[in-house]
N, C-alpha and C positions, 0 to 999 in steps of 0.2 A: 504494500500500500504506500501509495504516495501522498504531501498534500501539497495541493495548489492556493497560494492567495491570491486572490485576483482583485483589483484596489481600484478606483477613481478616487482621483483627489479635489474636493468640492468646491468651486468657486475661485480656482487657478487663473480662468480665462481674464479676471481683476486686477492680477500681477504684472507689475512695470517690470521693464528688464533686468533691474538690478536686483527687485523678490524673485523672479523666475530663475538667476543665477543660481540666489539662496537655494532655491528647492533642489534645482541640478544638483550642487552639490552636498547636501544634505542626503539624496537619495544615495551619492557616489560612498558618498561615507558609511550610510548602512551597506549599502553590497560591498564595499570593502573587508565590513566586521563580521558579515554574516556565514553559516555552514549554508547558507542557501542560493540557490543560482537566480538571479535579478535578473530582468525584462524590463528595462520602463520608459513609459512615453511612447507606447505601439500604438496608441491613436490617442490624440490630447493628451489629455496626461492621467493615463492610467499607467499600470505597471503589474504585473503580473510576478511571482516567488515560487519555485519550487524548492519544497522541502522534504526531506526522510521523516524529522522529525519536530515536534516544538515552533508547529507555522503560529501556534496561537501568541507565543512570547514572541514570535518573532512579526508577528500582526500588531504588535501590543509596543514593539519599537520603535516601528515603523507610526504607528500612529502619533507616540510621545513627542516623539524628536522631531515630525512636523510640526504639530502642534507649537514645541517649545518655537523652532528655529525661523517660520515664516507665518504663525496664527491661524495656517488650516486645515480643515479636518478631514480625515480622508475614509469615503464608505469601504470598505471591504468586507469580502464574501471568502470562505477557506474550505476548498473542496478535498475530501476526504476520499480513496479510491484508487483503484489500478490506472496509470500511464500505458498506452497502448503505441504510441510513439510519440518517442523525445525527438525534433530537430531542433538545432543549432539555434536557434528563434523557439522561444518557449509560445510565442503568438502562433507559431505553425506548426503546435505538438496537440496530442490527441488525448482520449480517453476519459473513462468516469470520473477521473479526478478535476478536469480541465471543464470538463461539462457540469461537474455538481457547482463548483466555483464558479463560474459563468451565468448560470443560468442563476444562482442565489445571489450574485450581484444586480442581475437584472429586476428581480424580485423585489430586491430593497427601494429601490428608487422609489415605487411608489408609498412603500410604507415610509420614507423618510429614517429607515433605521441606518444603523451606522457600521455596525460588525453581524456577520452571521456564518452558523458551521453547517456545510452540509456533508451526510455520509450516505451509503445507499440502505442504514438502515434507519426507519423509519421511528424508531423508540427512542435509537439513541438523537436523532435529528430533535422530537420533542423535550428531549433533557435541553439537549447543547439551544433551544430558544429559547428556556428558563435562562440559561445563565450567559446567553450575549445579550440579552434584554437587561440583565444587572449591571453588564459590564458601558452598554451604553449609556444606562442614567448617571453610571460613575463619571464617564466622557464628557458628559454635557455638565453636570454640575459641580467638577471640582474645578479648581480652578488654577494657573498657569503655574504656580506657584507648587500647586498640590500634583501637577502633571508631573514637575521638573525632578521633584522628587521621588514619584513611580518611575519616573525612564530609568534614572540612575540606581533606583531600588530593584529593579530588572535585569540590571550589569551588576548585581551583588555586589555592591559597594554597601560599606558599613554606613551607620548613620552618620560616625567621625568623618567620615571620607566624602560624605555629601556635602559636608557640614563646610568643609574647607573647597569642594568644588565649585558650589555657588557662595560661597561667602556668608554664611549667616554662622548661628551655632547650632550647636548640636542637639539642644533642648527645643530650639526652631523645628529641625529636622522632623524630630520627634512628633512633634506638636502636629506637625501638618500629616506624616503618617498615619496616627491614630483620628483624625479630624477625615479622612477622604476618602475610607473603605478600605486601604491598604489591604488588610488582611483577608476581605473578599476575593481581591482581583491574584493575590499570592495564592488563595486555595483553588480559583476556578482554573489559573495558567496550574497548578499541582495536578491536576484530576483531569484536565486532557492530555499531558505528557502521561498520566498511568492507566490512561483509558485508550486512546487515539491513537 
């Protein structure tokens, strides 16, 4: 089983040249750091991932570090499933993986949701919209502050280590941890690495 994230990023076409820079290279940076093979900007500015493992922490990076580096939000869909063909261009590979992803991105548009898992089984698809319906309301109401410190809470850095990467303290840190869900969005990314 493979997974596909398959991404549009919301309200891009607003960005002067010098935020569209930021994004390029914001994306350059995650497929840099990532175990996973980047695609992006195959039409507007989507972007497509595949992954072996952990598309959801790696959905969940991708959304932070926009968020932090250019203010926007980006819908993605993470399709769960067999690859039937990889080419060189992940826009012109095949299979249930690239299809559940696809098709659950197209899906959302109308619901205005933000993240969504699809697998081809139907039980576990009902759990996985309990807990990206959690992980959206976290999305939308914490705030850049509380984001900046889930990205880096993501990259296992210690609270000290946060503390000194944006500059506040450590009791800062803390504060905004416990204040934004942390510990939801830690067990929902825990339970699809030991599920998915």
């Amino acid at each position: 089983m493979m997974q596909v994230i398959t991404g549009d990023i919301i309200d891009s076409v607003k960005l002067i040249p010098e935020e569209r820079n930021t994004l390029i290279a914001t994306m350059e940076e995650l497929e840099s750091n990532s175990k996973g093979r980047y695609d992006f900007f195959i039409r507007g500015d989507s972007f497509q991932v595949l992954m072996k493992e952990d598309a959801l922490l790696e959905t969940l990076k991708i959304k932070y570090l926009l968020k932090i580096r250019t203010g926007l939000a980006a819908r993605v869909s993470i399709g769960i499933g067999p690859v039937t063909h990889l080419d060189s261009r992940l826009s012109n590979s095949d299979g249930p993986a690239f299809w559940l992803s696809g098709q659950g991105l197209d899906a959302m548009k109308a619901e205005k949701a933000l993240l969504s898992i699809h697998t081809e089984n139907e039980e576990k698809n009902k759990e996985w919209f309990l807990h990206t319906h959690t992980l959206d309301y976290l999305e939308k109401t914490n705030t850049l502050n509380q984001t900046e410190v889930h990205y880096w809470s993501l990259l296992n850095k210690t609270q000290q280590e946060i503390a000194e990467i944006i500059g506040i303290t450590q009791s800062s840190v803390n504060r905004r941890i416990k204040n934004s869900g942390w510990h939801l969005i830690e067990k929902i990314v825990a339970h699809f690495s030991e599920t998915l």
